[in-house]
N, C-alpha and C positions, 0 to 999 in steps of 0.2 A: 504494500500500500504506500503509495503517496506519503511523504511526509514534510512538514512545515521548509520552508527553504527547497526545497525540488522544483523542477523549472515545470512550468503550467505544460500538460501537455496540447497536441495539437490535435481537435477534436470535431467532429461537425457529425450531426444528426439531423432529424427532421422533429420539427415540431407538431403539434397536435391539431397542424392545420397541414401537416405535408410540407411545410414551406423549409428550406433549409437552412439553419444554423449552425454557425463556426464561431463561437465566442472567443475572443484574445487573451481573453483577461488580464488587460495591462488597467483596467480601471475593476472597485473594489466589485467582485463577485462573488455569490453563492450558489454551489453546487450540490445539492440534496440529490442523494442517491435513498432510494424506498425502493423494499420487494415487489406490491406488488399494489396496483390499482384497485378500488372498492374492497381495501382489506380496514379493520379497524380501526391499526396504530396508523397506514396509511394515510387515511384518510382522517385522520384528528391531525398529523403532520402537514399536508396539506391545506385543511383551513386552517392552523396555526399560520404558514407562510402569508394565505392569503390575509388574513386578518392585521399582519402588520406590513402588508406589500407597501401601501403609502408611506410609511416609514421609510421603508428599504429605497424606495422613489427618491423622497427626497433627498435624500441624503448620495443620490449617485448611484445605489448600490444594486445593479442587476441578481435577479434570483432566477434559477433554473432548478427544475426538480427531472428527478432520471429514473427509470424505470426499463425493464427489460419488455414492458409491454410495446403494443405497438400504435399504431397513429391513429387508427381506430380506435382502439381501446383509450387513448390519451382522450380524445378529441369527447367521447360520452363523458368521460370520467370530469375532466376541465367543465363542461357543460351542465353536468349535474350536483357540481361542487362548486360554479361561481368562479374557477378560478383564471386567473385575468394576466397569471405569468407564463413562462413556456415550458411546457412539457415535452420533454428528450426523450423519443422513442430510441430503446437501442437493444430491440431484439436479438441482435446476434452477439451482443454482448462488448462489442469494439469500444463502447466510452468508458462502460466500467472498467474494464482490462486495463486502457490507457492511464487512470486512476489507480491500476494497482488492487482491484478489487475481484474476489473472485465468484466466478459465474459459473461454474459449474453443475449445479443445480438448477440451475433456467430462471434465477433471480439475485439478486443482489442482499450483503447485508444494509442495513441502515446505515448508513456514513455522509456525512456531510463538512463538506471542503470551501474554505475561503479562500478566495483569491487576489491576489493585485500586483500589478509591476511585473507581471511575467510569471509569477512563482507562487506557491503554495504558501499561505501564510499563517493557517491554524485547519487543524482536523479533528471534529467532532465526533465521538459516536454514542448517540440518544440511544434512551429507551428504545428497547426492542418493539415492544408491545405497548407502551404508551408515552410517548415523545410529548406531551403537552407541555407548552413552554420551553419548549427545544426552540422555534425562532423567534422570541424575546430575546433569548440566551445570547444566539447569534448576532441578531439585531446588537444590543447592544457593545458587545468585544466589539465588530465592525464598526460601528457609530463611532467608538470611543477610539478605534486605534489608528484606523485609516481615513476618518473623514474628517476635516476640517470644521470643527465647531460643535466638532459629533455630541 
């Protein structure tokens, strides 16, 4: 796995609209990796993200959640839960792997990654089963370390 100071890798998937995305991450980002779409902790992580996305907005800070589901499955899942950031279809497992995360089961563990300047700047691993208040958590360390006025 990925750890803090590793250079960001180079990544691109399709989002929950099919559209494709390749994030830099030279400005501050979060990368939430979750098993699996309409699962419990999933999905309390999720509206967690979504509930303080305006936050993450102002402050600069792009948020991405990843899943080994696919664009379909993204695209209900996003629609049924309101949520208004991108969803990383990566079925075959190419983003988690580049992350250092393993897929051999056909899903992801929970892990979630900060990013900025290139490189890996802090790596989280929430609750398994119930991550609530996992991105406040985040939210905050980002606000405070990398944003100006955070």
């Amino acid at each position: 796995m990925l750890e803090p100071g590793a250079p960001a890798p180079e990544v691109s998937a399709q989002n929950q609209f099919g559209e494709p995305v390749s994030p830099d991450f030279e400005e501050p980002t979060v990368v939430y990796f979750y098993p699996e779409d309409f699962t419990g902790g999933c999905t309390i992580e999720a509206r967690d993200f979504q509930e303080h996305l305006p936050q993450f907005r102002e402050g600069g800070i792009t948020v991405y959640g990843v899943s080994m589901d696919d664009v379909a499955t993204h695209d209900e899942f996003a629609e049924a839960e309101g949520l208004l950031y991108d969803l990383l279809a990566d079925p075959d497992g190419t983003v988690a792997e580049a992350f250092g995360l393993d897929t051999s089961g056909g899903r992801t563990d929970r892990r979630t990654f900060v990013l900025a300047d290139g490189e890996v700047k802090s790596v989280y691993d929430p609750a398994p089963s119930n991550p609530e208040g996992h991105a406040e958590e985040v939210l905050h360390d980002v606000r405070n370390e990398y944003v100006q006025g955070g």
